[in-house]
PyMOL Python script that loads the backbone (N, CA, C, O; Angstrom):
from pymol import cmd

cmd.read_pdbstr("""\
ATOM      1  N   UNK A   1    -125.451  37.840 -28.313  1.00  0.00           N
ATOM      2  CA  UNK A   1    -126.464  38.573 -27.590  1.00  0.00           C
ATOM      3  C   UNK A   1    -126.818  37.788 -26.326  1.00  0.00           C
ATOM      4  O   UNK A   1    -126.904  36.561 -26.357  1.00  0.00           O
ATOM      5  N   UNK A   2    -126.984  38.365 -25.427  1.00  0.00           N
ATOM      6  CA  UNK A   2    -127.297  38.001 -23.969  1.00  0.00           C
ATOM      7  C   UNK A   2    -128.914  37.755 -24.138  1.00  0.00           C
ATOM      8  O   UNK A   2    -129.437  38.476 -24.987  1.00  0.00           O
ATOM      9  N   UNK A   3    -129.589  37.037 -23.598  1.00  0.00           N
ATOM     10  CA  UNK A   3    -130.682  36.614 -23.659  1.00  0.00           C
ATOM     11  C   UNK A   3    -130.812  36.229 -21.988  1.00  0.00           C
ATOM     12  O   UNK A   3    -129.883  35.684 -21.391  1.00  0.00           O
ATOM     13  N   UNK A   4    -132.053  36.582 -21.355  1.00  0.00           N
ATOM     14  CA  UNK A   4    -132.606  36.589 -19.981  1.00  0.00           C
ATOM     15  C   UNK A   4    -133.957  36.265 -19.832  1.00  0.00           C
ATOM     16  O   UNK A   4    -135.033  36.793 -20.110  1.00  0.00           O
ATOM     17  N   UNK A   5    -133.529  35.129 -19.254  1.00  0.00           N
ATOM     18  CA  UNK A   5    -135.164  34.570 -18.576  1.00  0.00           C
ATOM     19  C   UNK A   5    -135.716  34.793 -17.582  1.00  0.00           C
ATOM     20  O   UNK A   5    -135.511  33.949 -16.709  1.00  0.00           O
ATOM     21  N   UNK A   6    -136.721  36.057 -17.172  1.00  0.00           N
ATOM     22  CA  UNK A   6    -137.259  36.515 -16.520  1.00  0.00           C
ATOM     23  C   UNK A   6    -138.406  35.631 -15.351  1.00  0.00           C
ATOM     24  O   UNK A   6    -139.451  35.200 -15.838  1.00  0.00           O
ATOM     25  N   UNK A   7    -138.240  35.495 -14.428  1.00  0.00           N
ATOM     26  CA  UNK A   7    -138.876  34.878 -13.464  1.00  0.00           C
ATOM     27  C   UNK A   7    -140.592  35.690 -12.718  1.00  0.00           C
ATOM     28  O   UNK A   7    -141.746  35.347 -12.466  1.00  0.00           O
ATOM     29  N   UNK A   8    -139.705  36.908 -12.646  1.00  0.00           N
ATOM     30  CA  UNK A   8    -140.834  37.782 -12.073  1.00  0.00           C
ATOM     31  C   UNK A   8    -140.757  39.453 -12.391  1.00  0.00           C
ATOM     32  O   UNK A   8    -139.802  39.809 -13.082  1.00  0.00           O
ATOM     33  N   UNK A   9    -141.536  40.307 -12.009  1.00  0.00           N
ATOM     34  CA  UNK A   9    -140.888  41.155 -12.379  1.00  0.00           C
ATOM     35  C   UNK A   9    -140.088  42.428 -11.292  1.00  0.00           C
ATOM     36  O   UNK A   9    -139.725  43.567 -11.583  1.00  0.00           O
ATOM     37  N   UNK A  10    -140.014  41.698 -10.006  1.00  0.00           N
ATOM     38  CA  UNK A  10    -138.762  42.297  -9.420  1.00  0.00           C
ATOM     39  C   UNK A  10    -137.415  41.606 -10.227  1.00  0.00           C
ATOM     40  O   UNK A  10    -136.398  42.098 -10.717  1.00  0.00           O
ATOM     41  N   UNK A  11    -137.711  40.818 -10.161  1.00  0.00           N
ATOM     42  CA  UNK A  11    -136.133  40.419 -11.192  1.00  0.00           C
ATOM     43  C   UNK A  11    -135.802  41.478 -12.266  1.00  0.00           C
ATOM     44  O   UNK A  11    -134.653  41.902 -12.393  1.00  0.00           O
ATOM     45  N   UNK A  12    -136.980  41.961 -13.151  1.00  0.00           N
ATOM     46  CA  UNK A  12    -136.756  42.871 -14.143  1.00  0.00           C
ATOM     47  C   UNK A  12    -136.426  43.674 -13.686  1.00  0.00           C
ATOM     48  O   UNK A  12    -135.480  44.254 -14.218  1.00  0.00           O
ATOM     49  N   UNK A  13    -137.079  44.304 -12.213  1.00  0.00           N
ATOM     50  CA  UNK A  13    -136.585  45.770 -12.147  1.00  0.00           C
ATOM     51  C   UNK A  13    -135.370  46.099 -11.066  1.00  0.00           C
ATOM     52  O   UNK A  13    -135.030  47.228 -10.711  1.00  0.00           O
ATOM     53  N   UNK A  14    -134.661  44.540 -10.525  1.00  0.00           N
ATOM     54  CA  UNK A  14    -133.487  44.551 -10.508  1.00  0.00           C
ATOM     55  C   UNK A  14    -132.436  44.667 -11.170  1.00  0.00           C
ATOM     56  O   UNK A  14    -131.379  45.151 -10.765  1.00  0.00           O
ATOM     57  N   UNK A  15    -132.723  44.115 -12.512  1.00  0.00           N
ATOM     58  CA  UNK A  15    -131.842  44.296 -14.030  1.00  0.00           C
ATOM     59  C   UNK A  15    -132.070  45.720 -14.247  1.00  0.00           C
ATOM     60  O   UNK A  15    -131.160  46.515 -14.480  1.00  0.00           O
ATOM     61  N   UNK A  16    -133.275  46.015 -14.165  1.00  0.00           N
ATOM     62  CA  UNK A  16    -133.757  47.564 -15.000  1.00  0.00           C
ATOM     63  C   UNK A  16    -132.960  48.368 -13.974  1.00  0.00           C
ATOM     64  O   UNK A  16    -131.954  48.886 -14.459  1.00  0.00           O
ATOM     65  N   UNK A  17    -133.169  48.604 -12.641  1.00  0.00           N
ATOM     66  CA  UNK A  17    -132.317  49.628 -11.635  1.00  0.00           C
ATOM     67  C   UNK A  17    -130.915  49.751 -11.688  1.00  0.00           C
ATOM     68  O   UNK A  17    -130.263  50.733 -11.333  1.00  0.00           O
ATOM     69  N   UNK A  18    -130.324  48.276 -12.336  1.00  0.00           N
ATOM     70  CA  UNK A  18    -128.696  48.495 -12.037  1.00  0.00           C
ATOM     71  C   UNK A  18    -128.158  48.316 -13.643  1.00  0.00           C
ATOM     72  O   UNK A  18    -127.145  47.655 -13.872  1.00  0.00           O
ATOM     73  N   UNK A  19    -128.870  48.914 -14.641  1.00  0.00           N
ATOM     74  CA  UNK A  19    -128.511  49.137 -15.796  1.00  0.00           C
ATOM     75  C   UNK A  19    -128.459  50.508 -16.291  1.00  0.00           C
ATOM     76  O   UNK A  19    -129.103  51.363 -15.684  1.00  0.00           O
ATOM     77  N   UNK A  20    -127.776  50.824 -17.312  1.00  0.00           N
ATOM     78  CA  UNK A  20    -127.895  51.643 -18.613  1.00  0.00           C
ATOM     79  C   UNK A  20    -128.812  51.275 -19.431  1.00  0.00           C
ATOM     80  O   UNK A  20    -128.957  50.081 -19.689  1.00  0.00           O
ATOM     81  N   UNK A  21    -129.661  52.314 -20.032  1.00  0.00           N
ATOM     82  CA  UNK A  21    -130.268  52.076 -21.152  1.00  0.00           C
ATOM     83  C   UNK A  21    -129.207  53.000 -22.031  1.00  0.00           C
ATOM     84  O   UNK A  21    -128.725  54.010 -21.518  1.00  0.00           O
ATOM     85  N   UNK A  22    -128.870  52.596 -23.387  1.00  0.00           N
ATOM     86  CA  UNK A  22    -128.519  53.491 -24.320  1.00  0.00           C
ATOM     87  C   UNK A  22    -128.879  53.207 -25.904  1.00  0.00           C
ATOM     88  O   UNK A  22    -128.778  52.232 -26.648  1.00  0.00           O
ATOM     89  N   UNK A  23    -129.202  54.137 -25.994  1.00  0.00           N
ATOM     90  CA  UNK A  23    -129.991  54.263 -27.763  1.00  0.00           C
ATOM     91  C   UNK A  23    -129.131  53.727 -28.845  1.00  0.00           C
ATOM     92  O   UNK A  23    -128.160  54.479 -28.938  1.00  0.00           O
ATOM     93  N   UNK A  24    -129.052  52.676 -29.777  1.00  0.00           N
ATOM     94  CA  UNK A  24    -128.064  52.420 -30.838  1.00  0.00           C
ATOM     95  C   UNK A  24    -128.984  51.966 -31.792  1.00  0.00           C
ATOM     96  O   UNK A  24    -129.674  50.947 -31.744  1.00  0.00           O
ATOM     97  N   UNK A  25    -128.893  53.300 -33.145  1.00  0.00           N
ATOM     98  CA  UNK A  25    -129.688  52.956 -34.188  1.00  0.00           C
ATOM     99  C   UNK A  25    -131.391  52.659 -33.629  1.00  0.00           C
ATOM    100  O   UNK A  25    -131.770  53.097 -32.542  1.00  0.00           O
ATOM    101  N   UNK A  26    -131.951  52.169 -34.196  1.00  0.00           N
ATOM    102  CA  UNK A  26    -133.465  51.644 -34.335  1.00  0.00           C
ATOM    103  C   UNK A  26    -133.442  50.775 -33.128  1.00  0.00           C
ATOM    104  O   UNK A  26    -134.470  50.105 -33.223  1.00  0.00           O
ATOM    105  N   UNK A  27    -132.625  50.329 -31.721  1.00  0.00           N
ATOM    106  CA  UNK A  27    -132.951  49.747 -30.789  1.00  0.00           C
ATOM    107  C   UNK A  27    -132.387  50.241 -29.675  1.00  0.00           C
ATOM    108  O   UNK A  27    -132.165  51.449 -29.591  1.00  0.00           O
ATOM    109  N   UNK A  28    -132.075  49.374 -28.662  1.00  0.00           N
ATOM    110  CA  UNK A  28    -131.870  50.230 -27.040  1.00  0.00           C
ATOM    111  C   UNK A  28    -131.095  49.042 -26.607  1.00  0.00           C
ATOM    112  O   UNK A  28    -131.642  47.943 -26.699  1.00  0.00           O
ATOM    113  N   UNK A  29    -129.628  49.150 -26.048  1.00  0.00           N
ATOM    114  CA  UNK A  29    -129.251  48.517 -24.735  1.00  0.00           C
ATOM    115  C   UNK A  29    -128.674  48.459 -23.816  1.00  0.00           C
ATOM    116  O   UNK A  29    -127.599  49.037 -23.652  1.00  0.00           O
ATOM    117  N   UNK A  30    -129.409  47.533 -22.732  1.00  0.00           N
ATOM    118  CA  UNK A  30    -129.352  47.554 -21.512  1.00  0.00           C
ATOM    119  C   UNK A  30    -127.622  46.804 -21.253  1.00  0.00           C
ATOM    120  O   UNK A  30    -127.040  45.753 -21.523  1.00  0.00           O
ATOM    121  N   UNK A  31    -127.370  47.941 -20.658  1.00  0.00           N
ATOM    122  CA  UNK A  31    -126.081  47.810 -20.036  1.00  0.00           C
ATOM    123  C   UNK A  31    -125.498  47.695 -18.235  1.00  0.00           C
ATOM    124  O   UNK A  31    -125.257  48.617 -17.455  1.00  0.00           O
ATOM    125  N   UNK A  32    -125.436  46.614 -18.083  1.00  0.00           N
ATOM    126  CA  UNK A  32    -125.236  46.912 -16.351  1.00  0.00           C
ATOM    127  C   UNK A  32    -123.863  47.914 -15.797  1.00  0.00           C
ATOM    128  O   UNK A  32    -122.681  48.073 -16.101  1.00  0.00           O
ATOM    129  N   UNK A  33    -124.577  48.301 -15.076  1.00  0.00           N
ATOM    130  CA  UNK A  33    -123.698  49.533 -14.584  1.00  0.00           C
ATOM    131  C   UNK A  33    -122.504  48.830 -13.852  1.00  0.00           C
ATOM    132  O   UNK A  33    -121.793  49.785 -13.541  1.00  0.00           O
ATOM    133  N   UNK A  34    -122.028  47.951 -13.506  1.00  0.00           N
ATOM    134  CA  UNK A  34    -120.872  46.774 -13.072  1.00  0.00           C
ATOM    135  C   UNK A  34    -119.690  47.424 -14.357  1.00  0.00           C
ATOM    136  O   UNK A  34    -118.548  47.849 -14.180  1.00  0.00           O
ATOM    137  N   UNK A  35    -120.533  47.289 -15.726  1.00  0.00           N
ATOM    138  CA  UNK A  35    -119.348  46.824 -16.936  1.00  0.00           C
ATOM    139  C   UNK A  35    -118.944  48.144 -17.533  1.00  0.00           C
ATOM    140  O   UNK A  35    -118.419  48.285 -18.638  1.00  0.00           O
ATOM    141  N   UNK A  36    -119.247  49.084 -16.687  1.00  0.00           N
ATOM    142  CA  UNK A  36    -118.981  50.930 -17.019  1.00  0.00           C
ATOM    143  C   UNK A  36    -117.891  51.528 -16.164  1.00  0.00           C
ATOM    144  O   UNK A  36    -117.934  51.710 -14.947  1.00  0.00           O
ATOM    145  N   UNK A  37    -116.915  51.802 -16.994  1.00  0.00           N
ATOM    146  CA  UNK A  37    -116.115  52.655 -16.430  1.00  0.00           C
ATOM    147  C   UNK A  37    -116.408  54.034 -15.420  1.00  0.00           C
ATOM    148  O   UNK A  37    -117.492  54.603 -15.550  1.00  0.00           O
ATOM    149  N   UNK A  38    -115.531  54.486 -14.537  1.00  0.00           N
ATOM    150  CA  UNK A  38    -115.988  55.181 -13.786  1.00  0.00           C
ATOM    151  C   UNK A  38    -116.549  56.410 -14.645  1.00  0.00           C
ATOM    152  O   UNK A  38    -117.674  56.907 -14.685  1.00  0.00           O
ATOM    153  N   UNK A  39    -115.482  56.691 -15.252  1.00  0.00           N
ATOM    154  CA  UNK A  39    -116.189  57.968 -16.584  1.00  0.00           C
ATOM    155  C   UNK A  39    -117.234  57.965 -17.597  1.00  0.00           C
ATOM    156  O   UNK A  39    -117.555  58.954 -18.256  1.00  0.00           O
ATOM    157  N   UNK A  40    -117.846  56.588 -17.705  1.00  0.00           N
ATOM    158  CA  UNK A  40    -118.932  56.307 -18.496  1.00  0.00           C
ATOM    159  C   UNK A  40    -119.837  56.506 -17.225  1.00  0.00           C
ATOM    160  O   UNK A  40    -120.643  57.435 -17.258  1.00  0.00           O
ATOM    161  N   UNK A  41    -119.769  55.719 -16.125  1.00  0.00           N
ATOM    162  CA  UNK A  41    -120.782  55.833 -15.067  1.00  0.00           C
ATOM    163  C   UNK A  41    -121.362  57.579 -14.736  1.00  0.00           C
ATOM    164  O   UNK A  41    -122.377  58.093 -14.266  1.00  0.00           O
ATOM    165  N   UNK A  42    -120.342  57.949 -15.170  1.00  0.00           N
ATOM    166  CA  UNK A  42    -120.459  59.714 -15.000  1.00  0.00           C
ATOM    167  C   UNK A  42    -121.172  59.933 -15.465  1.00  0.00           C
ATOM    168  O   UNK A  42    -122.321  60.061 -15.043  1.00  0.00           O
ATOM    169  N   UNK A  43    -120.497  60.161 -17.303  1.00  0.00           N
ATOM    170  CA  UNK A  43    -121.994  60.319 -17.991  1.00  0.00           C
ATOM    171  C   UNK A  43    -123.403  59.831 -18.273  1.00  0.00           C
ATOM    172  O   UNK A  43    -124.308  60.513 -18.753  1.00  0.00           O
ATOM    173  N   UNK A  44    -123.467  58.565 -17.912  1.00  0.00           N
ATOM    174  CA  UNK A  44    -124.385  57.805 -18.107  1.00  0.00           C
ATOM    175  C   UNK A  44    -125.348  58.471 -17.036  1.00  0.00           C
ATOM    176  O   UNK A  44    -126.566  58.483 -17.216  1.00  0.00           O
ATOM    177  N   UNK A  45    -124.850  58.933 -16.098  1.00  0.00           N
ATOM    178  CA  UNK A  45    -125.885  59.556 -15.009  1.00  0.00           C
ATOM    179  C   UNK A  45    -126.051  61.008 -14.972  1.00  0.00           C
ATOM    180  O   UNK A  45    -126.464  61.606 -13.979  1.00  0.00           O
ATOM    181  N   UNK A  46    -125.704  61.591 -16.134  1.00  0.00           N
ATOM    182  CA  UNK A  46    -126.452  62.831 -16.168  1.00  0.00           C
ATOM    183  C   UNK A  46    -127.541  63.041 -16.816  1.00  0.00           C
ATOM    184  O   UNK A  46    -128.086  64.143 -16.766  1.00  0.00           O
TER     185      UNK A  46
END
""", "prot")
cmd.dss("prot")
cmd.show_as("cartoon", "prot")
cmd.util.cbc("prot")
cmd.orient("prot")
C-alpha cells in the first residue's frame, strides 16, 4: 500500500484532481490518472 505524507492541502487536491476514485468492497482507491489506460481513462470519465 502506498502511503502519503501530506504537507498541505493543495498537495491533496493535486493528488485528488489527477486521480481516480474507485469503489472496492467496503473502501475507495485513489488511482492516478498517469497509471490508466487510454480506455480506462474513458470510462473512468464518464
Amino acid at each position: 500500500m502506498l502511503e502519503i505524507t501530506l504537507k498541505s492541502p493543495y498537495q491533496f487536491a493535486h493528488i485528488l484532481f489527477q486521480s481516480t476514485i474507485v469503489p472496492h468492497g467496503g473502501h475507495y482507491h485513489f488511482i492516478p490518472e498517469s497509471d490508466l489506460s487510454a480506455g480506462e481513462l474513458a470510462v473512468a470519465k464518464v
